[in-house]
Structures are given as C-alpha cells and as structure tokens.
VEXDREN-2710 file (C-alpha; in Angstrom, 1 decimal):
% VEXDREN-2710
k/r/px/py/pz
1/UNK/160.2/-115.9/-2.7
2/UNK/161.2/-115.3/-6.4
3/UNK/164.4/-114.8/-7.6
4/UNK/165.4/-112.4/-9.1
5/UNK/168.1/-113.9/-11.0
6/UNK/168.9/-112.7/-14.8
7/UNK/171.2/-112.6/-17.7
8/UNK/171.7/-108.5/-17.3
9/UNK/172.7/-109.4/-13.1
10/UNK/175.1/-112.3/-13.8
11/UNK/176.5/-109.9/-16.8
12/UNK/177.5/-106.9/-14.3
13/UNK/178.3/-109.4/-12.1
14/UNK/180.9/-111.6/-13.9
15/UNK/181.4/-110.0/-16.8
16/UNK/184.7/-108.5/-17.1
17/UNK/185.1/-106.6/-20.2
18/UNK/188.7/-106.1/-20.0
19/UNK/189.5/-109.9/-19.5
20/UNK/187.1/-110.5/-22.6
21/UNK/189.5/-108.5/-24.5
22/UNK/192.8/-109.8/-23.2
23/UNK/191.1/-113.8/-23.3
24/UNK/189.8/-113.2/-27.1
25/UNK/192.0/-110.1/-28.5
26/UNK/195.6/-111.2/-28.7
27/UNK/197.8/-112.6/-31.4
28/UNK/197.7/-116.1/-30.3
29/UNK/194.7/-116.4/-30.1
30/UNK/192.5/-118.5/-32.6
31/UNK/189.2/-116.0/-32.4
32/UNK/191.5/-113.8/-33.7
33/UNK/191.9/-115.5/-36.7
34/UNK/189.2/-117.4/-37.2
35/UNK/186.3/-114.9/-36.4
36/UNK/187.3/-112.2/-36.6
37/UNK/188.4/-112.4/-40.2
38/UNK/184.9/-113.8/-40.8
39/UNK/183.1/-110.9/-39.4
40/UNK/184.9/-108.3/-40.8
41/UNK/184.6/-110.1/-45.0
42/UNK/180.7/-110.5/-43.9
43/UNK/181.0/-106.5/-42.5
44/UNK/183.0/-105.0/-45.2
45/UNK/180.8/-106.8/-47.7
46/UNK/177.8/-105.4/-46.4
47/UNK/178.8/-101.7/-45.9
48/UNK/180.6/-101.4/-48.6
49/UNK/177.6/-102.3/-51.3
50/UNK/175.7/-99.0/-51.0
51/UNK/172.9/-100.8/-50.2
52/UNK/173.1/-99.4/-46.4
53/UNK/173.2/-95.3/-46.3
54/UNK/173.0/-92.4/-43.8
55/UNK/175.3/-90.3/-41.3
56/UNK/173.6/-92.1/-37.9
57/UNK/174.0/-95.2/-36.6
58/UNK/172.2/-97.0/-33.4
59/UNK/175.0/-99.9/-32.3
60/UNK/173.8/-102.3/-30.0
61/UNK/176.7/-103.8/-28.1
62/UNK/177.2/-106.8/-25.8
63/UNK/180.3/-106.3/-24.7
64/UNK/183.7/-103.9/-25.3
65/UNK/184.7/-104.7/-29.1
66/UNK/185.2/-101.8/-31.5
67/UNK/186.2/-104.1/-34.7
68/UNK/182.7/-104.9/-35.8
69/UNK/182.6/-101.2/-36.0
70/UNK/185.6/-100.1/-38.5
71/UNK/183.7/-101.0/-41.7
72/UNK/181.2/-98.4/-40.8
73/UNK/182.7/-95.7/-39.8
74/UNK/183.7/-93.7/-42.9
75/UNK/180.0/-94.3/-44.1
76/UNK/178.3/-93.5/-40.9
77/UNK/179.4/-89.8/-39.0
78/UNK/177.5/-89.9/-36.0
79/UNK/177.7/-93.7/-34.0
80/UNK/175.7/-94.2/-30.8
81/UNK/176.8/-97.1/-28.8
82/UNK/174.6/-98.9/-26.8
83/UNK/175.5/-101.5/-24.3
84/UNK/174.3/-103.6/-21.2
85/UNK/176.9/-102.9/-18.5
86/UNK/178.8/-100.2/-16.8
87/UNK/181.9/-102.1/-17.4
88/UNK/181.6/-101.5/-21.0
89/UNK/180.5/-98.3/-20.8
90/UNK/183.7/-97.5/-18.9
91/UNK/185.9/-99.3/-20.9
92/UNK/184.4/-98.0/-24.6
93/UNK/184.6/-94.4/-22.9
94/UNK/188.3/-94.5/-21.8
95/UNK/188.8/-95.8/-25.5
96/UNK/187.0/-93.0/-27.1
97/UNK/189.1/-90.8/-25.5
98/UNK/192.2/-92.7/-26.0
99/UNK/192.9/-92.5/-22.1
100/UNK/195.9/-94.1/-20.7
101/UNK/194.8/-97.6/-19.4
102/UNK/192.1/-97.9/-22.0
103/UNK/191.8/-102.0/-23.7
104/UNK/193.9/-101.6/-26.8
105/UNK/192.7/-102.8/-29.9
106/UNK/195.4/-101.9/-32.1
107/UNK/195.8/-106.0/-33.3
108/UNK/191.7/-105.9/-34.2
109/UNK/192.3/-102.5/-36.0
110/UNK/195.1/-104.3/-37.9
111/UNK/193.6/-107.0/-38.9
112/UNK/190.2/-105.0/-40.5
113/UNK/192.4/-102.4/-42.2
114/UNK/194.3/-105.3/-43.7
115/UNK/191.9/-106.3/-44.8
116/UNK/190.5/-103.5/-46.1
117/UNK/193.6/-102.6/-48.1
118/UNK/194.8/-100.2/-46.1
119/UNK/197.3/-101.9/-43.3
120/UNK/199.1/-98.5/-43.3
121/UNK/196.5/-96.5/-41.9
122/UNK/195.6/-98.6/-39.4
123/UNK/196.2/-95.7/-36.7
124/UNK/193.7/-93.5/-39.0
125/UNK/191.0/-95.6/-39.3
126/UNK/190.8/-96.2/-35.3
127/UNK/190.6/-91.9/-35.2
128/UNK/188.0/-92.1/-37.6
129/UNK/186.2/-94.6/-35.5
130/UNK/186.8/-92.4/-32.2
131/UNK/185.9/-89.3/-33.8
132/UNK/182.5/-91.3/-35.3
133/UNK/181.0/-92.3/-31.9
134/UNK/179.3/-89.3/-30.7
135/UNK/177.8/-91.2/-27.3
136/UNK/177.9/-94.5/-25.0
137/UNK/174.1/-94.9/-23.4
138/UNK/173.8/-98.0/-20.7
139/UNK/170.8/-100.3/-21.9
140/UNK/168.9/-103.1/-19.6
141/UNK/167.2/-105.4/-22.7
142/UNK/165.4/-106.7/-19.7
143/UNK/162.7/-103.4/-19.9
144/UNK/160.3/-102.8/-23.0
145/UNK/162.1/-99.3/-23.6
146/UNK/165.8/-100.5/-23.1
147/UNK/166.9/-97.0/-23.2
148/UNK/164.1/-95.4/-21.0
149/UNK/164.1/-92.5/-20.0
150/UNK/165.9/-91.3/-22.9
151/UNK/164.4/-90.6/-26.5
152/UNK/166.5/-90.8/-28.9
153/UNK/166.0/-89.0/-32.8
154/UNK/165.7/-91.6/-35.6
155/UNK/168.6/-93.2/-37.1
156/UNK/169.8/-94.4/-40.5
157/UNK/171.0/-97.7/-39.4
158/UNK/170.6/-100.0/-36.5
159/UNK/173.2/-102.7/-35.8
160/UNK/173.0/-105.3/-33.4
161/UNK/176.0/-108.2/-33.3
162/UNK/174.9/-111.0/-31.0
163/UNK/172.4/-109.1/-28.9
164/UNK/169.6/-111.2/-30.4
165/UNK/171.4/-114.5/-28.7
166/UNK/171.6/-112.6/-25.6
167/UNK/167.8/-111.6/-25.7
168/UNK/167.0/-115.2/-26.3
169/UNK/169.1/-116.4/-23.5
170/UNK/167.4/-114.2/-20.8
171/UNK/163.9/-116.1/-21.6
172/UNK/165.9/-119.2/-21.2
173/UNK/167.3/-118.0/-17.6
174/UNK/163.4/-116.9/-16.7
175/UNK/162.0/-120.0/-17.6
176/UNK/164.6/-122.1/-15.9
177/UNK/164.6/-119.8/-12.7
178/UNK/161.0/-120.3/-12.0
END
C-alpha cells in the first residue's frame, strides 16, 4: 500500500494559521524585527521603482500574512490571493472583511507604513489593502493546474513569497515517502 502522505495533508492538518500569527506577529517577537523589516526594504524597493506596473495582481500565499502585501497595494487595484489551505482562506476572509475575531495585524501594518513614511496612516493603508483584494481562491500545488477548475484572466503581476521552498519540499516528502 502507498501512502499518501504530502506536504498539502500535513499543512491542513497541523497548520494553524492563527497560532502562526500569534507565534510570529507580536511585539516581542524577534521575526518581527528582524524579517520583517527585511522584507518590507526588499518589497518597498521593488514596487516602488516603476519597473513593476498594472492594476492585477496573482499572490501566491503559504500561509495568513497580509504585510508582504502593503507595498503593493496602492500600485496594484485588483489582488487575487491564492493559498493552500482552508484555514487561511478563512482567516484572510474574516480579515478582508474586518470581522470581529479576525488575526489582527495592526503591529505588521505599523511597522511597513513606518517604514514607508507614513506611521500615521497606518489604519488607511490596511483599507487600501482590504479594498485591493478582490478574491481568496484555495490552491493544491500538488496538481498541474493548482487552481483547476477555475480560469482565471491574465494578470499584470504574479507574486509568490516562499511558495517555491514549499514546492520543493513536497518532492522531498515524495521521495522520502516511497
């Protein structure tokens, strides 16, 4: 008998989208400062050259975060988010729709607006984010059309954080398994 073990079932099964948020996303903690700065100078840098132009983005997500999104969303009007599990999908939604329970990432949203020289606005430049991401789809990277049966129009930008180390890491799991 093969098994039918894979990165996408131990992902629904054990991770928890809101305890990555709560582990990673607080003030103490040292991603916070240490990565998260990082990203957002390597983002802002990036989106902010003109190099990278449009009104659609394609966002391929691995987990719940919205900060890798906030140096994009004044240049990009229409976001699609992708992602691998329903627990994300849940959580981005109830975020989107600033519904009562939803993960808060005001700190995250702090920190990139800070940076961005506008600490002030921090509460506008989440809305602008909200009112950016038109749709969550659920992905499984595990088939050769992850987003079958849906068809999507083209897009101006693609953008995948860390999905490529997760791609990778499913061959790993097959080759180990059997």
């Amino acid at each position: 008998m093969q098994s039918s073990v894979t990165v996408k079932n131990l992902y629904d099964q054990r991770f928890s989208a809101r305890k990555h948020a709560e582990t990673y996303y607080h003030v103490d903690c040292g991603f916070v400062d240490d990565c998260l700065i990082k990203q957002t100078e390597a983002l802002f840098n990036i989106f902010s050259s003109g190099s990278i132009k449009g009104n659609t983005m394609l966002a391929f997500k691995n987990g719940p975060t919205i900060h890798e999104l906030l140096p994009a969303c004044e240049l990009f009007k229409e976001i699609t988010l992708s992602t691998v599990t329903d627990d994300n999908a849940s959580e981005l939604k109830k975020w989107v729709g600033n519904e009562p329970g939803a993960i808060d990432w005001s700190l995250p949203v702090k920190i990139v607006s800070e940076y961005e020289g506008n600490g002030e606005k921090w509460m506008e430049k989440q809305e602008t984010l909200r009112r950016a991401i038109k749709q969550i789809l659920q992905i499984d990277l595990t088939k050769s059309n992850p987003l079958a049966p849906l068809t999507l129009p083209l897009v101006d930008c693609l953008f995948s954080m860390h999905h490529l180390g997760c791609f990778y890491l499913e061959k790993k799991v097959r080759t180990y398994v059997h």
